[in-house]
MIKOL-600625 format. One record per residue (C-alpha): residue number from 1; x, y, z; residue in three letters. Coordinates in Angstrom, 3 decimals, padded with zeros to 6 digits. Each point is the difference from the previous one (the first is absolute). Layout:
<pts>
{pt NUM {X Y Z} 'ALA'}
...
</pts>
This chain:
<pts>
{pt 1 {017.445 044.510 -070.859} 'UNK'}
{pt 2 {001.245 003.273 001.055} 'UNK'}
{pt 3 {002.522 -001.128 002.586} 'UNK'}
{pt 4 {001.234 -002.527 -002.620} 'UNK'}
{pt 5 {000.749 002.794 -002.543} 'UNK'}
{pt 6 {001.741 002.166 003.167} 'UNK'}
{pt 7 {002.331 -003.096 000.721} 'UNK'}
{pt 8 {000.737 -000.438 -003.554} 'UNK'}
{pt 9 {000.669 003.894 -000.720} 'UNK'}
{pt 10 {002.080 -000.257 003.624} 'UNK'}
{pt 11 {002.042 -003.263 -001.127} 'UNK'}
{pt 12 {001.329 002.109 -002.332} 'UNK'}
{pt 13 {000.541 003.372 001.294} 'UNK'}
{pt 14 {001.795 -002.244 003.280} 'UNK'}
{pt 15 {001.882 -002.385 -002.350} 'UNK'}
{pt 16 {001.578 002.351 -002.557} 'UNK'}
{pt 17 {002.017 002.566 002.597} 'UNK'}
{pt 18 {000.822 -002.491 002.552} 'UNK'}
{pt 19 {001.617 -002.294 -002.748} 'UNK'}
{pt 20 {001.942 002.575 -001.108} 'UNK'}
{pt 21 {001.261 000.960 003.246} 'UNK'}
{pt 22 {000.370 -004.177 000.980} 'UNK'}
{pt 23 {002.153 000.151 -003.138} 'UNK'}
{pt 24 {001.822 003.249 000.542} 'UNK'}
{pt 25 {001.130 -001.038 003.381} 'UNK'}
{pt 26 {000.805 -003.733 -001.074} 'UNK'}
{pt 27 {002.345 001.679 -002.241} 'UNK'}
{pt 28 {001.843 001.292 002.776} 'UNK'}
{pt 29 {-000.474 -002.812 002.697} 'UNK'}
{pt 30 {-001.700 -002.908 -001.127} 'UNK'}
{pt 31 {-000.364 -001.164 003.676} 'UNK'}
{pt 32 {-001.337 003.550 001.353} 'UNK'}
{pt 33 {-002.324 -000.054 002.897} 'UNK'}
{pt 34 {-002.061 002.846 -002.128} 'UNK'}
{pt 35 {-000.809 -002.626 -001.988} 'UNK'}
{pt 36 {-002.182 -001.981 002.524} 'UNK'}
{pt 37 {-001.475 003.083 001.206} 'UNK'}
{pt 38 {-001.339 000.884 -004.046} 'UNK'}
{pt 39 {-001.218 -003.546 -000.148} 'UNK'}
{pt 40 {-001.549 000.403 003.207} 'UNK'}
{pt 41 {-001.418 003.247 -001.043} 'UNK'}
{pt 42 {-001.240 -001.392 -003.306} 'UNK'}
{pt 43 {-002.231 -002.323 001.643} 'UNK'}
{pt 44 {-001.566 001.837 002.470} 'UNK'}
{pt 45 {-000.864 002.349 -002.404} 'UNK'}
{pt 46 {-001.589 -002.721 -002.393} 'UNK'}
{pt 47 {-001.595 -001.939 003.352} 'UNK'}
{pt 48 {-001.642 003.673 000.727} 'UNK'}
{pt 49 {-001.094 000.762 -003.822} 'UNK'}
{pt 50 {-002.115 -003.534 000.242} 'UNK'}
{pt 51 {-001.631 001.397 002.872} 'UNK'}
{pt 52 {001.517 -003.412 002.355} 'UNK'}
{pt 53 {-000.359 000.316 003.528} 'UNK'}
{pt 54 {003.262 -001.914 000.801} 'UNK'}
{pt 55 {001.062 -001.802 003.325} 'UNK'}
{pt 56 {001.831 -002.500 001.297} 'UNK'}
{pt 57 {000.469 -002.910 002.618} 'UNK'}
{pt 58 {003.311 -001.199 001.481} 'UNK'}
{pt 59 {002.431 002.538 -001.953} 'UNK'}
{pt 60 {002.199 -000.458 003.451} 'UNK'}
{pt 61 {000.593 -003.441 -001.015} 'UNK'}
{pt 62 {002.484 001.481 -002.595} 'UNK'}
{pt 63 {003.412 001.194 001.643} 'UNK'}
{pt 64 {000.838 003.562 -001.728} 'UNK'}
{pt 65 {003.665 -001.047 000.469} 'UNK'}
{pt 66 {-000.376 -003.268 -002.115} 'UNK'}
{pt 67 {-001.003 -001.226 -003.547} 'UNK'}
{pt 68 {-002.251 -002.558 -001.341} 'UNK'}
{pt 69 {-001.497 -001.972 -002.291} 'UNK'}
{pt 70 {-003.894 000.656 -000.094} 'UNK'}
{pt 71 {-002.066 -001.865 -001.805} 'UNK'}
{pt 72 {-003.459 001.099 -000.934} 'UNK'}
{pt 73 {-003.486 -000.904 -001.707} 'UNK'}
{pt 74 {-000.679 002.408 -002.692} 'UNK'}
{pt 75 {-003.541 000.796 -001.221} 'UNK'}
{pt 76 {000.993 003.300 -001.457} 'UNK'}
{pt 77 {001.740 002.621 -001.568} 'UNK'}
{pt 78 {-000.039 002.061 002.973} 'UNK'}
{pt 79 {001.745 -002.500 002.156} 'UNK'}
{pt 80 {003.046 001.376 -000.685} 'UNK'}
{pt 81 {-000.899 003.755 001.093} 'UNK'}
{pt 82 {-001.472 -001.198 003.260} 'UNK'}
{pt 83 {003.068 -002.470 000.765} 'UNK'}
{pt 84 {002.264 003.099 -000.979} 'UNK'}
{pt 85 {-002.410 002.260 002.296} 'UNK'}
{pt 86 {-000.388 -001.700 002.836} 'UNK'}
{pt 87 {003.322 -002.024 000.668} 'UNK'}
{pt 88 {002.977 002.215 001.626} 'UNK'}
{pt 89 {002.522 -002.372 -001.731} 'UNK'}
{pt 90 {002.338 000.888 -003.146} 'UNK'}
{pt 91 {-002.119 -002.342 -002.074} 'UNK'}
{pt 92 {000.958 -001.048 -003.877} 'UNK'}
{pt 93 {-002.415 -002.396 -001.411} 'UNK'}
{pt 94 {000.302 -002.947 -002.515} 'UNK'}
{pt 95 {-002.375 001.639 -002.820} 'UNK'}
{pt 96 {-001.185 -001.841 -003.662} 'UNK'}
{pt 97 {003.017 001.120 -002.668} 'UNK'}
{pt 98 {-003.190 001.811 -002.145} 'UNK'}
{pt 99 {000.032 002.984 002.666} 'UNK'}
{pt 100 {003.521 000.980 -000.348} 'UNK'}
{pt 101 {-000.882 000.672 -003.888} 'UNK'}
{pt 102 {-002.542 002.857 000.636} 'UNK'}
{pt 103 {001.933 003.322 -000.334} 'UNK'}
{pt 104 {001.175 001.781 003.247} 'UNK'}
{pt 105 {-001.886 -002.228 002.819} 'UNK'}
{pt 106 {001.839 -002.837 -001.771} 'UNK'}
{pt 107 {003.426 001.527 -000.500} 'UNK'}
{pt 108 {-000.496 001.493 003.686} 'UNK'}
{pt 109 {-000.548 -003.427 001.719} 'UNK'}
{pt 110 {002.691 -001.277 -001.579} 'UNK'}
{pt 111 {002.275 002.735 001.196} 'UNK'}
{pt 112 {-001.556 -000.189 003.325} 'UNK'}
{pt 113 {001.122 -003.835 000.386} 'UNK'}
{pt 114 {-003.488 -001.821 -000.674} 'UNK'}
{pt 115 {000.955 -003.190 -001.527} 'UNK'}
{pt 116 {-002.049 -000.954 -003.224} 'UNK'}
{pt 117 {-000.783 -004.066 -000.353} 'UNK'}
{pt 118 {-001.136 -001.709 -002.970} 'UNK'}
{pt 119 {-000.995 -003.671 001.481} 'UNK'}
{pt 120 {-000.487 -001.308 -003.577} 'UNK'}
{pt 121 {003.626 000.035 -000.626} 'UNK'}
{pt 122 {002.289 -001.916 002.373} 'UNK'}
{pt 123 {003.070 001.627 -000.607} 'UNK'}
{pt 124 {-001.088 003.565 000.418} 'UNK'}
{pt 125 {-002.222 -001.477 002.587} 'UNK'}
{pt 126 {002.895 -000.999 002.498} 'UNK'}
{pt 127 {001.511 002.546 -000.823} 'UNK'}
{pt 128 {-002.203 002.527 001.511} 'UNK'}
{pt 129 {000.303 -002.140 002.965} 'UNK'}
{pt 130 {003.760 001.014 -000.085} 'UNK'}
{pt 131 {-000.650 003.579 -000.384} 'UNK'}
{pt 132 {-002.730 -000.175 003.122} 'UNK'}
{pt 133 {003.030 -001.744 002.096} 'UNK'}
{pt 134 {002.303 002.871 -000.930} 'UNK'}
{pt 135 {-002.860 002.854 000.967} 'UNK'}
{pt 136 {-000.069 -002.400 003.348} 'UNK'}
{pt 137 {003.521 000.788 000.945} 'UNK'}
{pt 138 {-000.097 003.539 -001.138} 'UNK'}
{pt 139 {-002.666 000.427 002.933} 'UNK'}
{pt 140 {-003.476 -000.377 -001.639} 'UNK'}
{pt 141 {-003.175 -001.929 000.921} 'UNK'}
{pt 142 {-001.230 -001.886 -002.710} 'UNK'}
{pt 143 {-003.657 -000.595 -000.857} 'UNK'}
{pt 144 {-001.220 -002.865 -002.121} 'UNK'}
{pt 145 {-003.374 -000.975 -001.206} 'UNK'}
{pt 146 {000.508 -003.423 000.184} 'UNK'}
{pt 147 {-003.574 -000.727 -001.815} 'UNK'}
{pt 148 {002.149 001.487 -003.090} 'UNK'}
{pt 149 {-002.958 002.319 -001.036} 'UNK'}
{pt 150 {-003.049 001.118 001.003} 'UNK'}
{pt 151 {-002.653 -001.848 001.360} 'UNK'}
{pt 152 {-003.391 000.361 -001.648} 'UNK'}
{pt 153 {-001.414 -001.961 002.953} 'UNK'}
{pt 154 {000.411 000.614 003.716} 'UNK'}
{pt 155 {000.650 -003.307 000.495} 'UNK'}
{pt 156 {003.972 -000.412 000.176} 'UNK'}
{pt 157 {001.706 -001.761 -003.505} 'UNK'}
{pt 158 {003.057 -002.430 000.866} 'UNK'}
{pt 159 {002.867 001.411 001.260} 'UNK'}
{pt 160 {003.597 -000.472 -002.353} 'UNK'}
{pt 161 {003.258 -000.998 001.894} 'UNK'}
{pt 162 {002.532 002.960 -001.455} 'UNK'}
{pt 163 {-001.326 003.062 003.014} 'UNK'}
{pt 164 {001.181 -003.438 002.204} 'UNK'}
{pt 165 {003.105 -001.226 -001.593} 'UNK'}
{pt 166 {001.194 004.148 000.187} 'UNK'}
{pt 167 {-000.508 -000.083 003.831} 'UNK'}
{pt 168 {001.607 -003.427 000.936} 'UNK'}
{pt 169 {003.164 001.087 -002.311} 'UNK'}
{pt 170 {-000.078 003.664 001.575} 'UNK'}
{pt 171 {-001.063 -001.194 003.581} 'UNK'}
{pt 172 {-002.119 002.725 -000.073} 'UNK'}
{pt 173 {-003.374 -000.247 002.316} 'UNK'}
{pt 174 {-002.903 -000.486 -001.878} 'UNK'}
{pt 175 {-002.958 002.149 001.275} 'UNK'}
{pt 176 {-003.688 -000.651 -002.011} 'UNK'}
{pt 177 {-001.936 002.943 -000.607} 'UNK'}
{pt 178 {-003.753 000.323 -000.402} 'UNK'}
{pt 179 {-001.947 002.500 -002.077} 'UNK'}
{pt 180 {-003.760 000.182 000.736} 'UNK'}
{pt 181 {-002.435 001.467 -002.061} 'UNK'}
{pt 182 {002.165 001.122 -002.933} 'UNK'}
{pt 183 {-002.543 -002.671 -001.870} 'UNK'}
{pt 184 {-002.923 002.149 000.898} 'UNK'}
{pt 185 {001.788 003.267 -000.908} 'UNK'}
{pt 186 {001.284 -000.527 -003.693} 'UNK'}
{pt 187 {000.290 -003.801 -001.006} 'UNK'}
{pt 188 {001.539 -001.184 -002.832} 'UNK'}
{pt 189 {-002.248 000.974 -002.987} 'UNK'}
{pt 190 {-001.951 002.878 001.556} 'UNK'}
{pt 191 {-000.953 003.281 -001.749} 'UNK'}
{pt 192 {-000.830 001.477 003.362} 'UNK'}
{pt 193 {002.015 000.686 003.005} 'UNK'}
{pt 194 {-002.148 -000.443 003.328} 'UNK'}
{pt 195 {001.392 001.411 003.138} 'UNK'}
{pt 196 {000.215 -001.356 003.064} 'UNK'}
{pt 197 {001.871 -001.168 002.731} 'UNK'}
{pt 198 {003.381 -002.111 -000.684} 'UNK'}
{pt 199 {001.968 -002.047 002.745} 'UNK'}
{pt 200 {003.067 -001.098 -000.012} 'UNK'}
{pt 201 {000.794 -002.669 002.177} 'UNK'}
{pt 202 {003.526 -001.113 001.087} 'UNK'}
{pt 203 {000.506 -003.414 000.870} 'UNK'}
{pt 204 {002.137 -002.160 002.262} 'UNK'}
{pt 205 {003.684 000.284 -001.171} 'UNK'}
{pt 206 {001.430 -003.291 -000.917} 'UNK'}
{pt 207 {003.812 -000.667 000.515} 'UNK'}
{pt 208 {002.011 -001.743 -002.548} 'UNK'}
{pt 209 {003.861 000.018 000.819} 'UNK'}
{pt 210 {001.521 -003.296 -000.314} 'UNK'}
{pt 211 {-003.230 -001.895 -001.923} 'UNK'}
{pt 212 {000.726 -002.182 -002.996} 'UNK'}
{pt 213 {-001.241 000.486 -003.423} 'UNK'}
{pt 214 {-002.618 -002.333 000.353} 'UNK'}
{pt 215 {-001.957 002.111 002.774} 'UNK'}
{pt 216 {-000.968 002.172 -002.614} 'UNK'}
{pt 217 {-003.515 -002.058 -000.146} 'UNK'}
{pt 218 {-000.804 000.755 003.535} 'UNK'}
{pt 219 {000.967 003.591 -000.446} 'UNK'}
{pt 220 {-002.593 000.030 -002.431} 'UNK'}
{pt 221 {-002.408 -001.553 001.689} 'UNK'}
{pt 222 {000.558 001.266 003.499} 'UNK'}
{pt 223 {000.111 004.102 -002.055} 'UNK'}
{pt 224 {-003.299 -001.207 -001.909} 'UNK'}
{pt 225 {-002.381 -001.190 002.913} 'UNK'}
{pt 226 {001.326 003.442 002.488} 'UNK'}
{pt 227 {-001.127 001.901 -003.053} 'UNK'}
{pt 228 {-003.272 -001.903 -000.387} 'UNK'}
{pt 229 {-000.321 000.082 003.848} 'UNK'}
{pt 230 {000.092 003.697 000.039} 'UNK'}
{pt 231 {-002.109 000.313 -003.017} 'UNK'}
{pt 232 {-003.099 -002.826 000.522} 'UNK'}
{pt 233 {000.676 -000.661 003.737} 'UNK'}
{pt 234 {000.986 -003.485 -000.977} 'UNK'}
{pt 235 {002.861 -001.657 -001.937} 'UNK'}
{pt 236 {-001.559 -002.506 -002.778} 'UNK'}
{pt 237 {002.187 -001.998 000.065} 'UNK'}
{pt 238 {001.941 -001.791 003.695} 'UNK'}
{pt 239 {002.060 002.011 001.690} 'UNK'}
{pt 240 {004.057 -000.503 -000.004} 'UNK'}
{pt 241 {-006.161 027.906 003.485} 'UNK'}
{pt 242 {-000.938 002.131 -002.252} 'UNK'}
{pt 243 {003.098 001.342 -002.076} 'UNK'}
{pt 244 {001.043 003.868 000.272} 'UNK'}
</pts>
């Protein structure tokens, strides 16, 4: 319980400075390199204050001179600190509209680029997949939970097309990403963070210049059984380090 209350007292004591200094320097440059390193900061600070033990497997696969699309499970909230943590990339992420609404972390992200998404509305919907194009070309790696919310089973929910549609129009490379053991650590609906060790696995990256609109299916699938390959040892259905 105690290490629960010390990451709660810490999420706020990390949050509330470094969103004021994500904001003051967005002011200035929106598309500052000291914003990735804040973000960065922020979640190795948060990955530390819940007491994870984080590592990973295959971070070479990810060329620090390129961007991506990387698609992820999600199990839970701290997903997004270990992603931010562990990947050397200048990573936005697609995030539910509802967390841009909480004061500073929400006005923060959305000076810092992260693109909010409400999937229950089409036309804001798509259009989130036009702002995610546009942090694309201004250099960023984009990460998308492609579940669209957190699972509250480890088993993997169906994947939705839009993380796939993004990287066919952008002919970005799609890389899938694995997080291990977040579930154990704080699932969705705990009162008590656990800690433990969390890997983050980087898949095979998966090329997508010159494909049609109609790949996006075996996007999906081909993203969905790496990620349950990495996860479960085994794809259900056929197939198509420690950090400093």
């Amino acid at each position: 319980m105690l290490r629960t209350l010390w990451l709660a007292v810490a999420a706020v004591a990390v949050t509330i400075p470094l969103a004021l200094a994500t904001m003051l320097v967005a002011m200035v440059r929106s598309t500052s390199p000291l914003i990735d390193s804040i973000v960065r900061l922020w979640g190795k600070l948060l990955v530390a204050a819940a007491g994870i033990d984080l590592r990973t497997e295959n971070l070479g696969h990810l060329d620090p001179k390129k961007r991506y699309i990387l698609v992820s499970n999600h199990y839970s909230y701290l997903d997004i600190p270990c992603i931010v943590a562990a990947v050397g990339q200048p990573v936005r992420f697609m995030a539910k509209a509802s967390l841009f609404q909480i004061p500073l972390f929400g006005w923060a992200i959305g000076r810092a680029g992260f693109i909010p998404i409400d999937r229950k509305n089409r036309r804001t919907a798509v259009k989130s997949f036009d702002m995610a194009a546009d942090r694309i070309r201004k250099g960023n790696t984009i990460v998308v939970f492609p579940e669209e919310g957190r699972s509250r089973e480890r088993t993997l929910r169906p994947f939705q097309r839009g993380a796939f549609l993004l990287a066919i129009k952008s002919e970005k490379t799609i890389v899938p990403i694995a997080i291990d053991s977040t579930y154990d650590v704080f699932p969705v609906g705990a009162k008590r963070v656990r800690p433990g060790v969390v890997t983050i696995r980087v898949g095979t990256p998966i090329e997508t210049a010159n494909l049609k609109l109609k790949a996006k299916e075996s996007l999906a699938t081909q993203s969905r059984d790496q990620i349950e390959t990495m996860l479960f040892g085994a794809p259900s259905t056929p197939a198509a380090t420690a950090v400093e």
